[in-house]
C-alpha positions as CSV (number, residue, x, y, z in Angstrom):
1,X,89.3,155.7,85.6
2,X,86.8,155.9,83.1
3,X,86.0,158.0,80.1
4,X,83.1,160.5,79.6
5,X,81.9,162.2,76.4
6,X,81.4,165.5,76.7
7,X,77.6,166.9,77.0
8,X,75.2,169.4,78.9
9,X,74.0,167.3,81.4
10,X,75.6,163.5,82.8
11,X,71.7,162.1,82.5
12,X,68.7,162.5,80.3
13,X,65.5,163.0,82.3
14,X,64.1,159.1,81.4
15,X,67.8,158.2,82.6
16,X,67.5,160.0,85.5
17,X,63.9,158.5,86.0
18,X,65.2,155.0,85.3
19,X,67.6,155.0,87.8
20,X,64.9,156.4,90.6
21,X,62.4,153.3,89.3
22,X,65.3,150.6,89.8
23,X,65.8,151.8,93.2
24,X,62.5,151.9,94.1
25,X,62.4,148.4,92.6
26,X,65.4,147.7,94.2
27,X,64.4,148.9,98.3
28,X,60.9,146.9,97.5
29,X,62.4,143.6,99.0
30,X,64.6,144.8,101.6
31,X,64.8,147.0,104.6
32,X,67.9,148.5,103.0
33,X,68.2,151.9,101.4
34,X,69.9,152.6,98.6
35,X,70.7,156.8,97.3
36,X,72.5,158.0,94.2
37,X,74.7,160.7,94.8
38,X,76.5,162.6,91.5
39,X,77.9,165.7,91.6
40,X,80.7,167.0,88.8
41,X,84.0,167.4,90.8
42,X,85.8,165.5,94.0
43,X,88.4,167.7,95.0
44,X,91.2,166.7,97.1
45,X,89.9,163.4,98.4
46,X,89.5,159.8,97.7
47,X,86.2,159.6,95.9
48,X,85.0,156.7,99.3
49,X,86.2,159.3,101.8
50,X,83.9,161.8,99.6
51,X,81.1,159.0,99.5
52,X,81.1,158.6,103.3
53,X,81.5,162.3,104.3
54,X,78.3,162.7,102.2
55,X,76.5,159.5,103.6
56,X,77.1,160.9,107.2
57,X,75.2,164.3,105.9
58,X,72.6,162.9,104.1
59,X,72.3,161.2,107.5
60,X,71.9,157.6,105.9
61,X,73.4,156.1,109.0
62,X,70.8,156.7,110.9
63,X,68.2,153.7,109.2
64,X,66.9,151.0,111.6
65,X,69.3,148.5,110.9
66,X,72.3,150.3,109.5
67,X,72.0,148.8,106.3
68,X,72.1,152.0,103.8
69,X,74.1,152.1,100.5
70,X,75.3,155.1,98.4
71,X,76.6,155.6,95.0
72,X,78.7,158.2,94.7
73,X,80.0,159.6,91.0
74,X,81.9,162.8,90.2
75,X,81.4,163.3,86.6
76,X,84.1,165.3,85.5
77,X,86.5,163.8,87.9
78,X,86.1,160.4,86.5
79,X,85.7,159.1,89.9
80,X,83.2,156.8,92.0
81,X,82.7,154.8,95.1
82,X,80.2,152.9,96.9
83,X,79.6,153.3,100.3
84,X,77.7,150.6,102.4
85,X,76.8,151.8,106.6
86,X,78.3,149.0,109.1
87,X,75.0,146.5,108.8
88,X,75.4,145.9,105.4
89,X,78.9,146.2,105.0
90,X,79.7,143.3,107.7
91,X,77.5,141.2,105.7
92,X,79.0,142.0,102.3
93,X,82.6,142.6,102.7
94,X,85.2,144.8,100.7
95,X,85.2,142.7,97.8
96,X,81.7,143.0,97.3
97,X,81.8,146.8,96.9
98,X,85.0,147.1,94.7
99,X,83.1,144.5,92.3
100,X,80.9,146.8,92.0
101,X,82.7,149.8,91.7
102,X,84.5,147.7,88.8
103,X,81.3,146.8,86.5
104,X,80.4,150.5,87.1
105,X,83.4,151.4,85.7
106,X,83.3,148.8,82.8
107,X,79.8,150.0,82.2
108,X,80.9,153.9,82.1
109,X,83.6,153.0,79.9
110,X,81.2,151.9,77.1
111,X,79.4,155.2,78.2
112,X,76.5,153.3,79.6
113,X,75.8,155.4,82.8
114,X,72.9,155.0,83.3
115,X,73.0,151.4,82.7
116,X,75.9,150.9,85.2
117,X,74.0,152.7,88.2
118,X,70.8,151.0,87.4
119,X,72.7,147.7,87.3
120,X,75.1,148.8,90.4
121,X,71.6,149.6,92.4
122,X,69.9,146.0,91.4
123,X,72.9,144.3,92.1
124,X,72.8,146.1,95.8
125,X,69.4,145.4,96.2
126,X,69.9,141.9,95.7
127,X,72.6,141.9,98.1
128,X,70.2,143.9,100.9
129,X,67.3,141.4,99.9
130,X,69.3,138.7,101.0
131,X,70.6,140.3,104.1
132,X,67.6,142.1,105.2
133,X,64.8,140.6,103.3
134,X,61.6,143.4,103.6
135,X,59.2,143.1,106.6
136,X,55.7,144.0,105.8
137,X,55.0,144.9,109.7
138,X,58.3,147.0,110.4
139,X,60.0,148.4,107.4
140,X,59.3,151.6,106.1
141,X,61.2,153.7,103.1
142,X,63.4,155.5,105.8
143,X,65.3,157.9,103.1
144,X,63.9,159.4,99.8
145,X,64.5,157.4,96.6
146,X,65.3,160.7,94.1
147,X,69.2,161.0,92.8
148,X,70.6,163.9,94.6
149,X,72.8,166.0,92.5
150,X,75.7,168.2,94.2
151,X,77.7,171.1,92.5
């Protein structure tokens, strides 16, 4: 799907810190959520099936509005998916999310990781602005903004 070089670890620590700052940037106009899931392997499912069975237990179906997102990578798998809960997935559509499965993947195939999630995230966060603009009297960050890392 897409090529990695070999090293220690996916992401440097002002990689990882990037992509925590763009989506704190990112949830600053919407109601939305957005996480960042990576962990090295996806064994014996679809990498979306993996994304949602780790959406459910990171609970990010339960925001206000059902209008969480997450990015899910498995390093040395080579495989990714984005997952988006009903609210903003009604409002986006299929095509939305496999566009941006696709620049991720054009962006890890230049090894840009980083780049490619920080760029997935804003591109999400544009998408959640405009479907659930931020409301100064009701919105709250419902779900922590750190990348979780798996095994």
């Amino acid at each position: 799907m897409f090529s990695l070089q070999k090293k220690k670890t996916f992401l440097s620590e002002q990689e990882n810190n990037a992509i925590t700052e763009s989506i704190k940037k990112a949830e600053k106009r919407t109601s939305g959520e957005v996480r960042v899931y990576i962990e090295s392997r996806c064994k014996f499912v679809e990498p979306l099936d993996r994304a949602a069975e780790l959406f459910f237990g990171l609970k990010m179906d339960q925001t206000r509005e059902r209008n969480a997102v997450l990015v899910y990578i498995a390093v040395k798998d080579k495989q990714l998916a984005i997952f988006g809960d009903q609210g903003i997935h009604e409002k986006t559509g299929d095509a939305f999310w496999k566009k941006q499965v696709e620049q991720m993947i054009s962006e890890f195939n230049k090894q840009n990781y980083a780049a490619g999630i920080v760029k997935v995230v804003s591109e999400v966060g544009e998408a959640l602005c405009t479907h659930f603009p931020y409301d100064n009297v009701q919105d709250k960050n419902e779900l922590p903004d750190d990348i979780v890392f798996g095994k």
